[in-house]
N, C-alpha and C positions, 0 to 999 in steps of 0.2 A: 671380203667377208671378215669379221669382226672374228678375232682369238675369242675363243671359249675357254676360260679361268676353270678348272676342275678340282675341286676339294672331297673326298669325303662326307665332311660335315662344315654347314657355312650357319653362322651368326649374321642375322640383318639389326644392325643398331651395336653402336660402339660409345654406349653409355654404362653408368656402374654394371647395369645384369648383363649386356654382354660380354661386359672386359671379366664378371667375376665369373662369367659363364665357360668363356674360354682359359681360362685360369686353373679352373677346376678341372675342365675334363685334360688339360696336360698333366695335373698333378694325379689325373687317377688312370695315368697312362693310356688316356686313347689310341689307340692302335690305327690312325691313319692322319691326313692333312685336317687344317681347320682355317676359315677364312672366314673374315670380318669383315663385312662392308657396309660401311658407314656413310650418311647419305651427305650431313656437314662436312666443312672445313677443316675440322676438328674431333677430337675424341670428347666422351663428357655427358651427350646427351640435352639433360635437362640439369646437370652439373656445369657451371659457366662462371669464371672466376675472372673480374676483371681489374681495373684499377684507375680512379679516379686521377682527372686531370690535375688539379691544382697540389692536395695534399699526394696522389699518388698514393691513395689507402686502397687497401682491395678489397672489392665489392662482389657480392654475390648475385648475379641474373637471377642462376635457379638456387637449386636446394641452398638453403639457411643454414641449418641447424644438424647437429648431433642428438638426435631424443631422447638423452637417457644415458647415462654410462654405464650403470650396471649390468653386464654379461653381450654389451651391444657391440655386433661384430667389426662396425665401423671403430669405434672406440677402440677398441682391443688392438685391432691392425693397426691404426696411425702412434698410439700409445709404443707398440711394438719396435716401430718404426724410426720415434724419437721425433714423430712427427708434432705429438703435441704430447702434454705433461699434465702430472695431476692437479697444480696448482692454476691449472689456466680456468679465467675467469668465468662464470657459468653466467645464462638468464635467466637462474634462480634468486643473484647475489641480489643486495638489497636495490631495489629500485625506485625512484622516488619520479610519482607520478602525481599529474595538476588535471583535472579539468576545466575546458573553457567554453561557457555559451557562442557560439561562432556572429550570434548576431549580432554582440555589443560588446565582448571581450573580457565578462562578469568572470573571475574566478568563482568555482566549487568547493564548498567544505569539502576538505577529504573525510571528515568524519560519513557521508553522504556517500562519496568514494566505495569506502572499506564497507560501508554497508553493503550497499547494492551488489559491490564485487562478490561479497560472502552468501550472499542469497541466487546469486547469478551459478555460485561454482558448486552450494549447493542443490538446485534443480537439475544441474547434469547431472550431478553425484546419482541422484535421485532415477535418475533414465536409467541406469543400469540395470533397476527390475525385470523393466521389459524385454531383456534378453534372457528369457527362460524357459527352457523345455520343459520343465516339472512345472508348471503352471496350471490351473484345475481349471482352466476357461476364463476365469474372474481379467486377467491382464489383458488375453488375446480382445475382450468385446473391449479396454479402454483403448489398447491400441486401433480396434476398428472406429471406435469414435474420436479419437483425433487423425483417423484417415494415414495410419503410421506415417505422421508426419513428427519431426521433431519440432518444425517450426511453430507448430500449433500447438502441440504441448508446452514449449518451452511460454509462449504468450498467454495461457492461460494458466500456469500456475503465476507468472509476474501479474498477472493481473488481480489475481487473488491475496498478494500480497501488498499489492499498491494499496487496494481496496480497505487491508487489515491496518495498513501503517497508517493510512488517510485517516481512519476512525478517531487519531489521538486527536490530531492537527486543527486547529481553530482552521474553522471552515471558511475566512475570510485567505489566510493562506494557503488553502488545501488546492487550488488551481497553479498557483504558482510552483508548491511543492511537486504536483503529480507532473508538469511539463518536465522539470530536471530531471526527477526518479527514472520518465520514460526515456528522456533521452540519454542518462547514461547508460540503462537495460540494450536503447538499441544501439548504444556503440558497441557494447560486449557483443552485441550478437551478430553485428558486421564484424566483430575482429571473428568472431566462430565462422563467420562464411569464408573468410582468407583460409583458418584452420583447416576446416574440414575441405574447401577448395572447390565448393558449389558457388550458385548464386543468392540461395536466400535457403535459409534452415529449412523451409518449407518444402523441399527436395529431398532431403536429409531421411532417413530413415528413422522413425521411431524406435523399431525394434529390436535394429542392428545398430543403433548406434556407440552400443558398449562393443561392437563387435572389432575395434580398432583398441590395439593393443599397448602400453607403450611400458617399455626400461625402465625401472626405476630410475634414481639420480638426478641431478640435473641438465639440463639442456645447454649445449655448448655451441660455439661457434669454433672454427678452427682459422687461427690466426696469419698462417702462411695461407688459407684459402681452400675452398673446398674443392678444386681441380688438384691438390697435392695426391688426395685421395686417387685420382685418373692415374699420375703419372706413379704411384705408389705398385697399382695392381698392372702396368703396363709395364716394369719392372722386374714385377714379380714374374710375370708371364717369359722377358723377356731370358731373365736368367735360368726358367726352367726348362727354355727351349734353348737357352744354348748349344750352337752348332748343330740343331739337328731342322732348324726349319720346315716344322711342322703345322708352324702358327704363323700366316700374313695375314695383314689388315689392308683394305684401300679407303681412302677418302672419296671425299667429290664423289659418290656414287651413288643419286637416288634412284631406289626402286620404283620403274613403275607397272612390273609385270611379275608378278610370280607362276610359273606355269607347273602343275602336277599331274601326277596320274588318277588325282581325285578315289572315294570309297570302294568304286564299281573299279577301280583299275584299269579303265579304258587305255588305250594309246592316246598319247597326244603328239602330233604330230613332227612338232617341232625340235622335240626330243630325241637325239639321235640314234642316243648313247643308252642302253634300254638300263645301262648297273647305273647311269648314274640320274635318275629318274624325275629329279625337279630340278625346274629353271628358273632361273632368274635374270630378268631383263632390267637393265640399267638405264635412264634416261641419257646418259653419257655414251652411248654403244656397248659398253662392255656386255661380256654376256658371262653367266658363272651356272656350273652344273655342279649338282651334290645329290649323295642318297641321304643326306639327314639334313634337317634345315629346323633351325635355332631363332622364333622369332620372338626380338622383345620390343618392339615397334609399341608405342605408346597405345595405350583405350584412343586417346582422340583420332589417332591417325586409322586404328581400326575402324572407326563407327565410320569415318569417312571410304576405306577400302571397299568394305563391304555394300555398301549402296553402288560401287563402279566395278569397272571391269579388272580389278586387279589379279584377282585371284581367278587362274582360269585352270579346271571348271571350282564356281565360288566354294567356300568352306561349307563343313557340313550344317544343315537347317538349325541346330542345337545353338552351334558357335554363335553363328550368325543372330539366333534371338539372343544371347545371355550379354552379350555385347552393345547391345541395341537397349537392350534394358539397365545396364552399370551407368554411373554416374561420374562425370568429369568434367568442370569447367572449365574459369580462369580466373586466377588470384597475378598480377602485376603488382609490380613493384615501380615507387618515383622515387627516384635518388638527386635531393639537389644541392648543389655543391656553390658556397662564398669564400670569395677572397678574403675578406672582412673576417675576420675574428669577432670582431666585437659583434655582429649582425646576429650570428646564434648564439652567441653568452650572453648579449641583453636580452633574450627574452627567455630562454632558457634557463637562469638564474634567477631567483629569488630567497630573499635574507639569506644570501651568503651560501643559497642550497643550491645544487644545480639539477635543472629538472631532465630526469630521460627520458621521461614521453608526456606529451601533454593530449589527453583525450577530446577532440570535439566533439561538442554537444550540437547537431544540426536541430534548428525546428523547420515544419513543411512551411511555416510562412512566414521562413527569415525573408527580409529584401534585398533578391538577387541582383536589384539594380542599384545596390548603396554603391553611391559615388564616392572614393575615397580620396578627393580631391586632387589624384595626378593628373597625367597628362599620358599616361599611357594610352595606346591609339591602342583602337581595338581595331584585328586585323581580320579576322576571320568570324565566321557566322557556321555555328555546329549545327549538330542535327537534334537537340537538346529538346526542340521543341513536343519531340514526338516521344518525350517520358515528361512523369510529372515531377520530377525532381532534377534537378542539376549532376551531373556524374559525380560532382568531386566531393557530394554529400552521402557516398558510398565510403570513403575515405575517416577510419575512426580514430586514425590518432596520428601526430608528429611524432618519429624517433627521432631525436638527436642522438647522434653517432661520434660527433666530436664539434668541435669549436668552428668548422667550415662546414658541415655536413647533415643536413636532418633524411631522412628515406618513410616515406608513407606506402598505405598495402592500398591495395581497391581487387573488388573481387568481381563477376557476375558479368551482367548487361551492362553494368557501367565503367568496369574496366576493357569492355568492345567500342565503349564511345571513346575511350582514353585513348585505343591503339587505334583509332582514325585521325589523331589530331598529332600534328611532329611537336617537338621538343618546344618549339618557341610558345606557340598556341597552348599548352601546359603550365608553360612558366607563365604566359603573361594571366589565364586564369586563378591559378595559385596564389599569385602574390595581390593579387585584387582583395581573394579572401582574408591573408594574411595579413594584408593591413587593417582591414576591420578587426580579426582576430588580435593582433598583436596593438588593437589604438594606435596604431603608426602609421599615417599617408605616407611615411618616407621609406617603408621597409622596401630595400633592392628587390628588386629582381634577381634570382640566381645566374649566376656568371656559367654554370655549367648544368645543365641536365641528362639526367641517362633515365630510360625509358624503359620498362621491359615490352616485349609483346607476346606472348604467349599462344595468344587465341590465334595469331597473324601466322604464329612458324608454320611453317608448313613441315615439319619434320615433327610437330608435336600435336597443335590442335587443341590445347589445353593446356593445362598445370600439372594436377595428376588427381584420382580418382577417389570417390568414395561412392559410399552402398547409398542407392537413388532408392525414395521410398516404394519406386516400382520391382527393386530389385530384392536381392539376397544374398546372403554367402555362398548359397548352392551357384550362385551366377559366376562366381571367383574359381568354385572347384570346376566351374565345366568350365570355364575360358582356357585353365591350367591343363587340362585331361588332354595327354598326348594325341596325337592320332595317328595307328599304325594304318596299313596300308592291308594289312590280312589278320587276320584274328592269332595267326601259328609265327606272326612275324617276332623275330626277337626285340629288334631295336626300333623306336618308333621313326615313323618320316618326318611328322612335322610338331613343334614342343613349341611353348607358347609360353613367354619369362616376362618379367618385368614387375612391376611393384603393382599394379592393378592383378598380377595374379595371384600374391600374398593374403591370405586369407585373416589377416593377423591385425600384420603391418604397411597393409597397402601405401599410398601415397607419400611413401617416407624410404630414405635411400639404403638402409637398411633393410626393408625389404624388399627394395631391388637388388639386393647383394645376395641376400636368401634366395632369391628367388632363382636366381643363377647358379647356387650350387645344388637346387634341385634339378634344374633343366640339366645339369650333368650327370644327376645319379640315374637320368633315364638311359644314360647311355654305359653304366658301368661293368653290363656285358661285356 
């Protein structure tokens, strides 16, 4: 018979909101044990910091960015820490971007650029109305007539301005002009599907979409890596618990059972120990009992729980709908890596500028079969046929990163076709386009690839979440809402953390750190 591990209070997921989750309630002196069991290798989550082969630069899996520096709790900590400085470099600093028609390699006025950019940033601007309670009726019927979609809104005010700008344009040019205009609009709005971390805006909520919150400042990367942040609060934890071992963690241990005494308070059988009332069943054997249980288990891996028998007897019918109705995709990331120097400075450079992102412009009837005179065999046969576009036209722009290294986003349906195909089958698609793009039959092949999968983990099931035009904020506060076990109970049984319960800040690690020092004020009793 398998030891039964006995805590107290246990954390499932040993990503920011658990580690800030157990952090917190040692600092507000919890008065018993606390166990973290984590179902990876590893501590982090959807925090994953790795390091490229050739230059040995470190790269981000998950979470990117710092949102915002102003009053933002990530900020503050690593700043505190001496982890990063104020001088370090932001994704505000100046950036110099090129776009390129993908079918014939045409550069883009940027004059065309700055336009469209400035019309694109003003229509979100413009969304914010719709998030308002004081509204006399007149907004609610616009939002029912674009079906509180964003993606419908956002394509019919561009369309109304393609319409307005076309009016000047000799009309001999006015077809050539409108194919550019649209396809820098829909790169802007594939980079908004990585943003916001759906498939297509059309998901997206109209109403709520001002409902995500963000720091002022600028947006930062953190140059030792975004895992310093893991081992940052896995420090703090460790020296608040010194010598008193109140706080263990296990790896290696997925959940595949959580058992409770559900609303109605039934016996469950399995249960032996009546004080310490939920179980937890480990795919590894382990078995762990607790009277309070701390879940910050991703939205994807919920939508998945809740359709099976995890939860036994399952969560209350509320959870279960608000869950089912939240929004969460997958945004991937391609990281590809040359030995060559010269290979991303020649095309990344021009008069003497050197470009950091160059945008593709796809059209639906580029020629997917341009031959770009190598000799590259083609090895594998996707499943491509069964959409009407190509995956890798989901993909809106090249970052160059450095002189070895560019990284592309892809989001949706077609970052599911990405994480069916390995590393090779990637690179040898990529570089097919890249020589048309780049007019070069001789552009290498990348020497290295790294891949993300997201949709594939099975510890995540996604990226992370936003409000689905079928949902709401109210879907946020009810995922969040404890659940005691009796109405006169003091401390609740089961708390529900993570950055999908942020009603603010959701899909952003910042409010997974929030969201953890709430999951502890539940217990400050």
């Amino acid at each position: 018979m398998s030891e039964i591990f006995k805590f107290n209070l246990i954390i499932i997921g040993g990503g920011c909101s658990g580690l800030s989750t157990a952090l917190h309630l040692l600092k507000q002196n919890f008065p018993g044990t606390i166990g973290l069991i984590e179902a990876r290798n590893r501590l982090g989550g959807r925090i994953w910091t790795m390091k490229t082969k050739i230059e040995e630069k470190k790269i981000e899996i998950g979470a990117n960015w710092i949102h915002g520096i102003i009053n933002n709790p990530i900020y503050e900590l690593l700043y505190q820490k001496r982890i990063i400085d104020s001088n370090i470099e932001s994704n505000n600093s100046i950036h110099n971007i090129q776009a390129k028609i993908c079918q014939n390699g045409d550069d883009i006025d940027t004059v065309w650029i700055r336009k469209v950019y400035d019309v694109y940033s003003s229509t979100l601007k413009k969304a914010s109305r719709f998030n308002n309670n004081d509204d006399d009726g007149e907004t609610l019927k616009e939002i029912q007539f674009y079906n509180d979609s964003m993606g419908k809104y956002i394509d019919a005010e561009i369309n109304k301005w393609i319409e307005n700008e076309l009016m000047a344009i000799d009309s001999d040019q006015s077809t050539t002009h409108r194919t550019i205009i649209r396809s820098l609009f829909d790169s802007l709005i594939k980079r908004e599907t990585c943003i916001s971390g759906c498939n297509s805006m059309d998901d997206v909520s109209l109403q709520y979409f001002d409902q995500y919150k963000e720091y002022l400042g600028p947006h930062i990367t953190i140059p030792l890596g975004y895992d310093s942040l893991i081992n940052v609060l896995l420090d703090d934890i460790e020296e608040i618990d010194l010598d008193q071992n109140r706080f263990q963690y296990f790896l290696d241990s997925p959940v595949r059972k959580i058992c409770w005494p559900g609303l109605s308070r039934k016996s469950v059988e399995k249960i032996a120990d009546d004080s310490y009332p939920i179980r937890i069943e480990c795919s590894n054997g382990m078995i762990f009992e607790c009277k309070h249980l701390v879940l910050t288990i991703t939205l994807g891996c919920l939508k998945k729980y809740v359709k099976e028998n995890f939860f036994e007897p399952p969560l209350p019918e509320y959870k279960i709908k608000c869950i089912n109705r939240m929004g969460i995709d997958i945004v991937d990331k391609i990281f590809m890596e040359y030995s060559s120097k010269s290979t991303i400075f020649d095309v990344f450079t021009k008069d003497g500028v050197t470009i950091d992102e160059m945008m593709l412009l796809w059209n639906d009837d580029d020629d997917d079969d341009y031959d770009d005179g190598s000799n590259v065999e083609k090895t594998t046969e996707t499943n491509e046929s069964d959409h009407s576009q190509p995956w890798y036209k989901k993909i809106y722009s090249i970052y160059r990163i450095s002189d070895h290294f560019i990284q592309l986003w892809i989001s949706g349906n077609e970052a599911r076709i990405l994480e069916q195909l390995n590393e090779h089958e990637i690179n040898e698609q990529l570089t097919k386009q890249f020589r048309r793009i780049f007019r070069n039959p001789q552009f290498p092949m990348a020497d290295n690839v790294i891949v993300t999968r997201w949709g594939m983990d099975p510890f995540s099931f996604g990226s992370y979440s936003f409000i689905h035009k079928h949902s709401s904020p109210d879907d946020i506060e009810k995922l969040s809402k404890p659940i005691y076990l009796q109405p006169n109970d003091e401390l609740p049984a089961i708390v529900f953390s993570g950055e999908a319960t942020h009603k603010e800040y959701f899909s952003t690690v910042h409010g997974a750190f929030l969201s953890g020092i709430e999951a502890a004020k539940n217990f400050s009793n």
